[in-house]
C-alpha positions in Angstrom: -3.9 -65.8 -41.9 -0.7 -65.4 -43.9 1.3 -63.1 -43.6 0.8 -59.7 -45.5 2.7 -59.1 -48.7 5.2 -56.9 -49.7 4.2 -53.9 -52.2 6.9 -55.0 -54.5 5.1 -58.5 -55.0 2.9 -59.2 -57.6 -0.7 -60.2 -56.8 -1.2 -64.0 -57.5 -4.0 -64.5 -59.8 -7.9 -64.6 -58.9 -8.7 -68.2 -57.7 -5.1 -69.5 -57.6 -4.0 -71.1 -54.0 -2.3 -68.2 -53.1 -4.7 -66.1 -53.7 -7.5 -68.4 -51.7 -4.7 -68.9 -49.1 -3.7 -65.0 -48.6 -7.6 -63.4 -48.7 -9.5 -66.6 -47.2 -10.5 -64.6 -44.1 -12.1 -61.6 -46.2 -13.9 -64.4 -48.7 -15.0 -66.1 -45.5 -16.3 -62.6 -43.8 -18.0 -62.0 -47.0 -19.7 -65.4 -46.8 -21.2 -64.8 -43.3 -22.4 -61.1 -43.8 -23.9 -62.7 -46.6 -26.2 -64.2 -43.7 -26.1 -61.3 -41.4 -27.6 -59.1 -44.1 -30.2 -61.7 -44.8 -31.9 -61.6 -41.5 -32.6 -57.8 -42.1 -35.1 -58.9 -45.0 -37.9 -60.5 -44.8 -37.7 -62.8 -48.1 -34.3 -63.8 -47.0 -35.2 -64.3 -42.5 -36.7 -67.3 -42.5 -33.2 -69.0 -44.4 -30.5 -66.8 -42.6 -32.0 -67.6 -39.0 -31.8 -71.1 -40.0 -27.7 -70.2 -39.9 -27.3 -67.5 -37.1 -29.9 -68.2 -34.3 -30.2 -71.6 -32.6 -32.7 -74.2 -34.0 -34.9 -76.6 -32.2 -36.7 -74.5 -29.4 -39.3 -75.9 -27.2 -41.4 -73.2 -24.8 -41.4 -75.1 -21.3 -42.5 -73.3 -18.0 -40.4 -73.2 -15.0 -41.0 -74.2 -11.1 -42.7 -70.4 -11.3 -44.9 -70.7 -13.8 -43.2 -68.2 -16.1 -42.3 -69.4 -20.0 -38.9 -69.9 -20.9 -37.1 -71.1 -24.0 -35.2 -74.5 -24.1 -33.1 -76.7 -26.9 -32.7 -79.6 -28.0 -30.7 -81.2 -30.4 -31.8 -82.0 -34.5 -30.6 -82.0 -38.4 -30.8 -78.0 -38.2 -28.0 -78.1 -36.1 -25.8 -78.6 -39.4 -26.5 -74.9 -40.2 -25.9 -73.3 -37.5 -22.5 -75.1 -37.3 -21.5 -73.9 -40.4 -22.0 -70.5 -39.4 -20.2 -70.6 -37.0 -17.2 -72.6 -38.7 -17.2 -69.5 -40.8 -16.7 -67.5 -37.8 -13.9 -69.2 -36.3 -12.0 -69.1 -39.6 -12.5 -65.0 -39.4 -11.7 -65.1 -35.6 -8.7 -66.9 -36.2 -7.5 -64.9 -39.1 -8.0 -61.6 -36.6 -5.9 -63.3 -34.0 -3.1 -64.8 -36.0 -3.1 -61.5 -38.1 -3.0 -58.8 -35.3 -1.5 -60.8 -32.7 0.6 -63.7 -33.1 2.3 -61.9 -36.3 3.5 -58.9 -34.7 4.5 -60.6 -32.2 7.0 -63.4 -34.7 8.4 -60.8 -35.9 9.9 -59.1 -33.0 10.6 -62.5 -31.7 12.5 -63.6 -35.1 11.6 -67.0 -34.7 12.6 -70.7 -36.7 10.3 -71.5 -39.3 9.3 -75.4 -36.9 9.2 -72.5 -34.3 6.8 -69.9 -35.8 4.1 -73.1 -36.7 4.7 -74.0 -33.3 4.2 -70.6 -31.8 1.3 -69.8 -34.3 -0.4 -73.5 -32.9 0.3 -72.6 -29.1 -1.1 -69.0 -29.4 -4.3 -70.3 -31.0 -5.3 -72.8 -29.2 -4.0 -70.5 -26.2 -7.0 -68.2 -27.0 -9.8 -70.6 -27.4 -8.9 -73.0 -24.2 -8.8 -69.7 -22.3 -12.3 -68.8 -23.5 -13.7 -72.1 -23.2 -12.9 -72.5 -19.6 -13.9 -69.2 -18.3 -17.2 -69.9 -20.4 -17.6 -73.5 -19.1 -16.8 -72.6 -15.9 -19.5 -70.0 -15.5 -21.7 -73.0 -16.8 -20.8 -75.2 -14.3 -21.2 -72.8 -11.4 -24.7 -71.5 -12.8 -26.2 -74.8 -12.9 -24.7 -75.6 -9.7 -22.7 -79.0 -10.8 -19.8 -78.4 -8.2 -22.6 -78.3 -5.3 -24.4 -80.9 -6.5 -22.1 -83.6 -8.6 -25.7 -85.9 -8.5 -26.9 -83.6 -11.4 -24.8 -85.4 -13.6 -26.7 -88.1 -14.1 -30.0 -87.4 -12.1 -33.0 -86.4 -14.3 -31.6 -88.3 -17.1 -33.4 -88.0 -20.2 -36.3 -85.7 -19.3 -33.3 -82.6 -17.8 -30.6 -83.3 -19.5 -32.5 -83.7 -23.0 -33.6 -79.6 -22.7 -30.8 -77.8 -23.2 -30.5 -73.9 -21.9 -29.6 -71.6 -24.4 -25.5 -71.2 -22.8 -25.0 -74.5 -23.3 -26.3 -75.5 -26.8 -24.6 -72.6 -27.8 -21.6 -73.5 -26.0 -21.2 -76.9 -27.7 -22.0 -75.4 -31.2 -19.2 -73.5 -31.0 -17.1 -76.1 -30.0 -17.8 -78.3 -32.7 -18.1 -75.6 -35.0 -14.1 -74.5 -34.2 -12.5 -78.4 -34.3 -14.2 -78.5 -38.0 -12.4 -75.1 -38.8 -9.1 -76.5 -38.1 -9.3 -78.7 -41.2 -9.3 -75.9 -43.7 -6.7 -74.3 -41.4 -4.4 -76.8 -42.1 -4.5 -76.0 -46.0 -4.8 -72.1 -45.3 -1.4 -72.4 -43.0 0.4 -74.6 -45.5 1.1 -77.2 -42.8 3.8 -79.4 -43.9 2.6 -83.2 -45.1 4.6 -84.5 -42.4 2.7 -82.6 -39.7 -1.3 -82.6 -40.8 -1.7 -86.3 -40.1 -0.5 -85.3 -36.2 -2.7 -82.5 -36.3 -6.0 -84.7 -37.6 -5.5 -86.7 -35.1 -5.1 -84.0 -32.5 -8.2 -82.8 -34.0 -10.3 -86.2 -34.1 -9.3 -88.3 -31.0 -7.6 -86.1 -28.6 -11.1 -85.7 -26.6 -12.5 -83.2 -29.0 -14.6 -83.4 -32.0 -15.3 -87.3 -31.9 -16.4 -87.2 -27.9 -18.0 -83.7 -28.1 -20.3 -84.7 -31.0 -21.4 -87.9 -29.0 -21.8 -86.1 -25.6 -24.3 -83.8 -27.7 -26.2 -86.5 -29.9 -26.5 -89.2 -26.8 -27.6 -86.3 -24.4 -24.8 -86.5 -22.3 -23.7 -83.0 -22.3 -23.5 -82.4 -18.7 -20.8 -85.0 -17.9 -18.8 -83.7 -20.9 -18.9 -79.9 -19.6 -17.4 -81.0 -16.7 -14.6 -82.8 -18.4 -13.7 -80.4 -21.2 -13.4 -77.8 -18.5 -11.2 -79.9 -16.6 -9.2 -81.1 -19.1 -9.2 -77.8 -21.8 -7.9 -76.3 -18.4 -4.4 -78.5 -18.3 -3.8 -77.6 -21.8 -3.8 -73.9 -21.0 -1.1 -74.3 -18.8 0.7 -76.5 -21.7 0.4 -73.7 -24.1 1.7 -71.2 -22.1 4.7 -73.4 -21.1 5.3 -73.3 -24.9 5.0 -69.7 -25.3 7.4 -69.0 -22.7 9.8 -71.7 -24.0 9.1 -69.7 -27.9 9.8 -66.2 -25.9 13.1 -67.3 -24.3 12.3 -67.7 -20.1 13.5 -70.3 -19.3 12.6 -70.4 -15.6 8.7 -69.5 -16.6 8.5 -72.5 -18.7 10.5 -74.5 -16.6 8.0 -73.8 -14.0 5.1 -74.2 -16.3 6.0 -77.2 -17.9 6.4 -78.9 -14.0 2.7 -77.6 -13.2 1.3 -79.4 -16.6 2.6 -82.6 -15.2 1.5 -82.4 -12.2 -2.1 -80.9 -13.5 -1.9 -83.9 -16.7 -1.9 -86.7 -14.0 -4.7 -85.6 -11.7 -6.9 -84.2 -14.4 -6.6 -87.6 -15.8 -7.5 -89.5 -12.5 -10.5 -87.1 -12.5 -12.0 -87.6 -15.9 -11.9 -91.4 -15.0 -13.5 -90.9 -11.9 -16.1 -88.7 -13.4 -16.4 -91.3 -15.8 -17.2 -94.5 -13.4 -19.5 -92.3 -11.2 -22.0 -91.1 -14.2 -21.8 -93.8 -16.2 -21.4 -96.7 -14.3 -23.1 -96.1 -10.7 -25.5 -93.0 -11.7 -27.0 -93.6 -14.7 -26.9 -97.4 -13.2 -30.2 -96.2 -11.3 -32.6 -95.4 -14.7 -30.8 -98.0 -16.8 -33.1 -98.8 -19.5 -33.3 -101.8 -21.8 -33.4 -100.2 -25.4 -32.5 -96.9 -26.9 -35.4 -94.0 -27.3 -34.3 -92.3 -30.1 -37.8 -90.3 -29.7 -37.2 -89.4 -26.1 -33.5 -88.9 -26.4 -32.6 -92.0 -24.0 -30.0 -93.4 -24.8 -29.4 -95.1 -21.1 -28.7 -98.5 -21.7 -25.8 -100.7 -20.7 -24.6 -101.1 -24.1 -24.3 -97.3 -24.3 -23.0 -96.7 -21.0 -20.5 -99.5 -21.2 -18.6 -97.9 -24.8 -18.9 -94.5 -23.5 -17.0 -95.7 -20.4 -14.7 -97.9 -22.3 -13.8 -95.1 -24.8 -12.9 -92.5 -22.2 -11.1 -94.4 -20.1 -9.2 -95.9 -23.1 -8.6 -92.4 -24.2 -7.0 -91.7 -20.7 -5.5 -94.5 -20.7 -3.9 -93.2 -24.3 -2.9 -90.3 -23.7 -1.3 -91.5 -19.8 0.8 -94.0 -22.2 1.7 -91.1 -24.6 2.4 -88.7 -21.3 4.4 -91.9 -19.9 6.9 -92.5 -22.8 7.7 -89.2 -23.7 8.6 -88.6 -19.9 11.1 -91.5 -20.3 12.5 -90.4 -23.3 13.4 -87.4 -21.8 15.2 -88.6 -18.6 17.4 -91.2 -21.1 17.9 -87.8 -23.2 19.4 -86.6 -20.4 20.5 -88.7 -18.7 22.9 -89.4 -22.0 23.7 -85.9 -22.2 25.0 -85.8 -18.9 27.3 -88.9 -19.5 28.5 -87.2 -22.5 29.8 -84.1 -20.9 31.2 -85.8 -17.4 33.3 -88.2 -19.6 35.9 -86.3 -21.9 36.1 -87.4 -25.6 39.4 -88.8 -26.8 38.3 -86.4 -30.8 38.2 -82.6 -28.6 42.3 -82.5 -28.3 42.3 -83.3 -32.3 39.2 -81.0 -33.4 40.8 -78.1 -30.7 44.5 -78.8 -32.5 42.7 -78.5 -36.1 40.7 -75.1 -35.0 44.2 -73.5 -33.6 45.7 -74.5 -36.3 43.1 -73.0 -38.7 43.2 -69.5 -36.8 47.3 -69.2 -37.7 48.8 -67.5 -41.0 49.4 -70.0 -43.9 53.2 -69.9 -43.0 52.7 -70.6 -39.4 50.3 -73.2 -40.4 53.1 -75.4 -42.5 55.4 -75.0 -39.9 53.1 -76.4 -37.4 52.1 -79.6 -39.5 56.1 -79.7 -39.9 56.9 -79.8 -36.1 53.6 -81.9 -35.5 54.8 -84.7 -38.4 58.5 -84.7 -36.9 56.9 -85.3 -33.4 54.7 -88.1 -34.2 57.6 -89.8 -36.1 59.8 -89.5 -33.1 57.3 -91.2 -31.1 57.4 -93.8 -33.2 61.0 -94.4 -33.7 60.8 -94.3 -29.6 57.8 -96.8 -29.0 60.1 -99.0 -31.8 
């Protein structure tokens, strides 16, 4: 959200962009109690659970005999997304309102600093969330006991979806499309949005999560965002601590994201080459089944395998270069300051001589000038 205005300002006008750009999160709460307030109704229930509950339920009985509730995936999905985009925006209005501005302005921050800082803190929040919540996931469905579930039972399990984790993978979609608008609402520089698109699109998030959900491969992709949503905690708090001054903190921090970067990289590969190369391997099938939600053939398997390890490989190469660029960085630095510069005499002469009265200061340049042409008469 920006930042709150001054009583002495005058009120931009009524549709202007910085009017949408300083009230978007109240037009966007409005928007979803709109919704909210629809479900109390019984004209308006039928359209304003199509937004807030989860669509596409199927009634299945468990080992026990007792009726549950299961989901699948479907076009209806599309509105319970936007709801929930329309959350996020509000969510991250609260957080960059309440939070992350009190806290710039104690911290007086740079303007490349306080996007930055605003970035880190945001993203801080949700990765935080997402892998406590994916975390529990994983430990409730027992995928650390039993790594076989990622691929055994494939389409008829991994098809019917609990109600945690369709819900968990709506919201994910649902905030990596509210970091478009986000870009206009926080007046991102030009230079800047087409890094942050592309953060957006290819760095393991919308792109992959939307095709873990469509191609029923959700379970595999849990795993992996946990993992990898986990490393970039530890990046964002590095960054904080850097934005906040502690040095030894984000020093520390910083060493830990390497470390974690490589391995959690090694691990999404291998997680990777065990589901969909050797597991899924087993109940390969020879064409897709839309119907059935199979899509286990080795067309499939082969570009899902291809595209995440080409995304590891990606951002390795991205990890890999700006290492090196660092270390020559240095590296020069350190050269710089163990060999003296012939100018520092000169520019240490010109500040002395700046610091002395204007007398003293001709009579200075008049002894340095008769000194220089005595050296020469005495090299000649």
């Amino acid at each position: 959200m920006a930042p709150r205005r001054n009583k002495g300002t005058k009120n931009p006008p009524i549709f202007s962009h910085e009017f949408l750009i300083q009230n978007h999160a109240d037009i966007v709460s409005c928007v979803a109690m709109v919704f909210v307030i629809g479900l109390m109704f019984q004209a308006t229930n039928p359209v304003a659970t199509l937004f807030v509950a989860m669509q596409h339920n199927v009634s299945m009985n468990d080992s026990a005999g007792e009726e549950m509730i299961r989901y699948t995936w479907g076009k209806k999905d599309v509105f319970s997304v936007f709801f929930y985009f329309l959350i996020c925006v509000v969510v991250h209005a609260v957080i960059q309102e309440y939070i992350l501005d009190k806290m710039n302005r104690k911290m007086h921050l740079s303007k490349v600093k306080h996007s930055k800082f605003n970035e880190s803190g945001q993203l801080l929040v949700f990765y935080l969330s997402s892998v406590v919540w994916g975390a529990d996931i994983i430990l409730r469905e027992g995928y650390v006991t039993g790594i076989s579930q990622l691929w055994e039972g494939y389409p008829q399990d991994h098809a019917i979806l609990p109600f945690i984790v369709k819900f968990f993978f709506i919201i994910q979609i649902a905030y990596w499309l509210h970091c478009f608008p986000e870009l206009y609402f926080q007046k991102v520089k030009k230079e800047e949005v087409q890094a942050r698109i592309q953060y957006i699109c290819l760095y393991l998030y919308l792109f992959f999560i939307v095709a873990a959900y469509v191609l029923n491969f959700t379970r595999v992709a849990l795993c992996m965002l946990v993992i990898h949503y986990a490393v970039e905690f530890v990046f964002h708090v590095a960054r904080l601590c850097y934005f906040s001054e502690r040095a030894d903190l984000a020093s520390n921090a910083f060493m830990s994201f390497n470390i974690l970067f490589v391995l959690v990289r090694l691990g999404t590969i291998t997680l990777a080459v065990l589901t969909f190369w050797y597991g899924l391997e087993q109940t390969n099938q020879p064409s897709v089944d839309v119907a059935a939600g199979n899509f286990n053939t080795w067309l499939v398997r082969i570009n899902c395998l291809f595209a995440i390890c080409l995304m590891q490989a990606w951002l390795m190469w991205n990890f890999i270069t700006f290492q090196l660029r660092k270390l020559r960085e240095r590296s020069s630095a350190t050269r710089k300051t163990r060999s003296p510069s012939k100018k520092k005499p000169t520019k240490a002469s010109d500040d002395d001589l700046n610091s002395l009265p204007e007398v003293d200061q001709n009579s200075a340049t008049e002894n340095g000038s008769l000194r220089t042409r005595s050296k020469v008469k005495k090299s000649l």
